[in-house]
C-alpha positions, 0 to 999 in steps of 0.5 A: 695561932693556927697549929703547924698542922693546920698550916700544912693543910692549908698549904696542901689545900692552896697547892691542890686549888692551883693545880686545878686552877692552871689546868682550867687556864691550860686547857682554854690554851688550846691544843698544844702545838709544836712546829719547825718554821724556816725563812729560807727553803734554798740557800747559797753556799756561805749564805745563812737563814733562820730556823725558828721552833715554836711552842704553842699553848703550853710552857717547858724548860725542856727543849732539845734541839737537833745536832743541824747536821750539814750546816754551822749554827751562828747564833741561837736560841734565842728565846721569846714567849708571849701570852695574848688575850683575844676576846676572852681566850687566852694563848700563850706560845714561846719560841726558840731562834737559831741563824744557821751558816750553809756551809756545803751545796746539796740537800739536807733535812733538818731533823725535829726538835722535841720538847717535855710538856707535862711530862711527855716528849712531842716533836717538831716537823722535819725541814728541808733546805737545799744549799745551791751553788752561787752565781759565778762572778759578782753581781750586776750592780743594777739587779742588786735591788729589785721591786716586784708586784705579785699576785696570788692566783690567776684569773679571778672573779667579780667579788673575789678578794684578791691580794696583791703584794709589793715585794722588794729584793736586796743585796744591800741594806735598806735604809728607807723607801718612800712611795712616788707613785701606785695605781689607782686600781680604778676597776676594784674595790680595795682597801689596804691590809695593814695585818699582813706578814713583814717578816724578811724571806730569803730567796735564791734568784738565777744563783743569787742570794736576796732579802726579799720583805712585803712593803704593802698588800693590796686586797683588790676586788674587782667589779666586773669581768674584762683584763685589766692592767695594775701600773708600776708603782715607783718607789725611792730607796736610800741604799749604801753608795756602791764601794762602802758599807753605809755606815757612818760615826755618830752625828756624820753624814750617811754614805747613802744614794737615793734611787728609785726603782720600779715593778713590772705592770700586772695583767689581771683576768677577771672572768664571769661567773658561770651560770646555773647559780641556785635560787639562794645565792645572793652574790657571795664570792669567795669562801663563807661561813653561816650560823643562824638562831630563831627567838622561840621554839614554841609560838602561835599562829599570831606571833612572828618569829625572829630568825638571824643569819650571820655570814662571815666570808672573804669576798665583796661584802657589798655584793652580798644581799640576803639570801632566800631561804625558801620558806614561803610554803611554811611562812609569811616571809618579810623583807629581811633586814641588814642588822650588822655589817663590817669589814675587819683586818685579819691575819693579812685578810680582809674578813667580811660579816653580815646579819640578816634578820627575817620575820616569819609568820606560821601559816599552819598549826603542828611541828615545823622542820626546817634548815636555812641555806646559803649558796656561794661561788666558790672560786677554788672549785669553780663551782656553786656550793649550798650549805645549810644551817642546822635544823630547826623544829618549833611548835605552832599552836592556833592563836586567837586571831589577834596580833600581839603587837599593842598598842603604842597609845593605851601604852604610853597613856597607861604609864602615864597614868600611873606617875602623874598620883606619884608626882603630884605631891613633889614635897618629901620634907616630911621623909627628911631625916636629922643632919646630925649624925647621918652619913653626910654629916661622919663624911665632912666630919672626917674629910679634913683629917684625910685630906692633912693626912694625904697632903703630909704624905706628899710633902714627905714624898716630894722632900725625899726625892729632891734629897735624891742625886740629881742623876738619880732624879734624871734616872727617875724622870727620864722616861716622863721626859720622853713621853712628853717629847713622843706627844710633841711628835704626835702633834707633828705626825700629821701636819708638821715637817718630817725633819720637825718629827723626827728631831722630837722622836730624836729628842725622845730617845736620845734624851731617854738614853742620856738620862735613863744610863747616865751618859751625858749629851755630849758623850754620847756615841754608839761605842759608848752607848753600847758598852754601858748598855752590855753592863745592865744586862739587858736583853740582846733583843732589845739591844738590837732594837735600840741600836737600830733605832739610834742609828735611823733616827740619826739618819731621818735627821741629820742624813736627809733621809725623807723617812715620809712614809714611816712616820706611823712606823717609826713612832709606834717603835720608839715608844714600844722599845722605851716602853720595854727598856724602862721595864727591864732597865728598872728591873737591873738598876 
């Protein structure tokens, strides 16, 4: 037994070993970052909007909001925190909600949150909202709702990554929305952006209060110079029949119209790039970064020397080519060739790399200096921008003359020659050892004792859940249930009808629900829903959540709502919102 002092020691040592731990994890954090976020700089009299603290890179108990002078707080904090591992690094941030009423026109400044981390009190940045005066009498019932096409900047150039966003604005609640129809953008190279940000923003437009929300981004390259014209897209909505609110009992008929609204065409200006481009620019666009390496530092007149250009940018990424590095006075220069190349989705960004490699050859003996550069046109400025790599230095000694290059068949010939006296006598009867006692032998010796072990410890398993209530067995396999109803959606995501869909995603989380809280199908409503779930203490974010998902997926099948351009969406909700249900609902129960 280890003496009490020894156990106080080691205790110490532990605590002392943590402390260093969580500070190592701390600092791969990043630098800490405490911000202020609002979705909305103008608001109406009586309109509300958000305002959402957020912690970067650290964690504290110890957060202390502002009094929100001017304006009534309706909700909040509600808290999240989140951690993420992205190639190695990690992060962690947690944020602080608060739904804020404008109660009285004019123009305020939120003053900063502060919070304690590691003992010292930082704060956020002010915000400004100004609260206007609301449009007099009601508004026109054909502007409740609106489709517009926007653009970042005008005009643009060939290769430039130019983002065009479909934006709706509402007074109503939404239901669904497919596409009709979209350009075919004939004179760009473009690819959709699927990481870009969904979050409703609250504007104010001629006096009047909107949702306005990103539905689709475009990251448009063109091709060549002229004035092109992107058509309208057309897109139908559901939206609330005029005089109600759009909400319905369970199982009933939506009091929901489908109407089809449409964007204003978009003129883009595509102007040549200007002249004067230096000898290294190789067709880049946009905004670049560069990082080159060579394989060796010393080397002789016989060897070749391996150099990499990696180029990361935003623009067309097929227009690049690689670029001349000037260097034919100290080398011979090869062809270069493409050794990587792809596109990712980033942050709402198409991001573009390329690797170059180039095989140099000395010309002369001594010490060699030099740097890479790369040229791109920078649409911003207007203006050709060079940089280059940092600088290199090798060490060039006189060779023999003869390249180290081999031979491919003295190679292969030689190797040859070396197996063929292994191989010849393929007979190892002679290294053979006993079969008695040798580690095969123990293994199927004592095999059958582990598999009787293992097979009694599951029939013990399996006799003891079917002792179990059969509400507790449905608790129990709820959510296999509904994976298995999930998996019959995958199959129709792509080929079967959308009704066919969206009844399995309904069997999926209405049957999870019915079993996981013991609600029978038959009693099954909102109101009853609702009140078992307030009892499990589950989180208002998730309850939110379910709520709204119970309701669509009524709509997508028994209210005609052809919910044809949500299914990816749609799915990818379902399973993410049981997936965290049965997380918190196995915690409570």
């Amino acid at each position: 037994m280890i003496p009490s002092t020894g156990i106080r020691l080691s205790i110490r040592f532990l605590l002392a070993a943590s402390c260093l731990l969580w500070g190592g994890i701390s600092t791969s954090f990043g630098q800490v970052v405490f911000k202020a976020e609002t979705d909305a700089r103008q608001v109406v009299e009586n309109g509300v909007f958000n305002v959402e603290y957020t912690l970067e890179n650290a964690v504290s108990n110890s957060f202390s909001p502002p009094d929100f002078t001017g304006f009534q707080v309706v909700s909040g904090p509600s808290r999240s925190q989140s951690t993420t591992v992205i190639n190695g690094q990690m992060s962690q941030s947690m944020s602080f909600g608060y739904t804020l009423l404008a109660k009285k026109e004019g123009k305020y400044t939120i003053s900063p949150a502060t919070i304690l981390v590691n003992g010292k009190r930082i704060s956020s940045n002010t915000l400004s909202v100004e609260v206007v005066k609301p449009a007099p009498g009601s508004p026109d019932a054909s502007q409740d709702i609106f489709l517009r096409a926007e653009v970042d900047s005008l005009p643009i150039y060939p290769g430039q990554q130019q983002y065009l966003y479909y934006k709706i604005y509402t007074q109503v609640n939404i239901r669904d929305y497919s596409t009709i129809s979209e350009d075919r953008y004939d004179n760009f190279y473009f690819r959709y952006v699927k990481d870009f940000d969904r979050r409703p923003q609250r504007v104010v437009i001629n006096g009047k209060q909107y949702t306005a929300q990103v539905i689709k981004t475009v990251a448009l390259f063109p091709q060549k110079t002229g004035t092109f014209t992107i058509d309208p897209m057309v897109l139908n909505v559901w939206v609330p029949k005029p005089g109600t609110s759009g909400s319905r009992g369970f199982f009933r008929s939506y009091n929901h119209i489908n109407k089809q609204v449409t964007s204003k065409p978009v003129t883009i200006q595509v102007l040549p790039l200007p002249a004067g481009a230096p000898g290294s620019f190789s067709g880049g666009v946009g905004s670049f970064r560069v990082f080159a390496a060579i394989d060796e530092r010393k080397i002789t007149t016989d060897d070749a020397l391996v150099l990499q250009m990696r180029v990361i940018g935003n623009g067309d990424e097929r227009r690049w080519t690689a670029p001349r590095i000037g260097l034919e006075d100290k080398f011979e220069v090869f062809e270069p060739d493409t050794k990587n190349e792809r596109a990712i989705d980033q942050n709402g960004s198409i991001v573009a790399e390329k690797t170059f490699e180039y095989l140099l050859i000395p010309k002369e003996t001594g010490t060699i200096r030099f740097t890479v550069p790369f040229s791109y046109f920078d649409p911003d400025s207007a203006k050709y921008i060079t940089i280059d790599s940092r600088p290199f230095t090798i060490q060039v000694t006189e060779g023999t003359g003869t390249r180290e290059s081999g031979n491919e068949e003295d190679v292969t010939s030689g190797e040859r020659q070396e197996i063929q006296p292994f191989m010849a006598n393929p007979d190892f009867s002679g290294s053979r050892k006993p079969f008695f006692r040798s580690p095969v032998f123990w293994f199927l010796a004592v095999l059958p004792f582990f598999l009787v072990g293992v097979i009694y410890y599951q029939e013990r398993r399996k006799e003891a859940y079917l002792r179990l209530d059969p509400a507790k067995r449905k608790m129990l396999e709820a959510k296999k249930k509904a994976m298995e109803h999930l998996a019959s959606a995958e199959k129709l995501k792509s080929t079967g009808s959308v009704k066919a869909y969206y009844e399995a995603l309904g069997a999926a989380i209405f049957g999870y629900v019915s079993d996981k809280l013991g609600i029978p199908l038959a009693d099954l409503s909102m109101s009853t829903i609702g009140e078992k779930v307030d009892t499990l203490g589950i989180s208002a974010d998730s309850r939110a959540k379910l709520m709204s998902l119970l309701s669509r997926c009524q709509f997508m099948v028994y209210g005609g709502g052809s919910g044809d351009g949500q299914r990816e969406a749609f799915y990818e909700e379902t399973l993410q919102l049981i997936t965290s249900l049965e997380t918190e609902l196995t915690a409570t129960m």
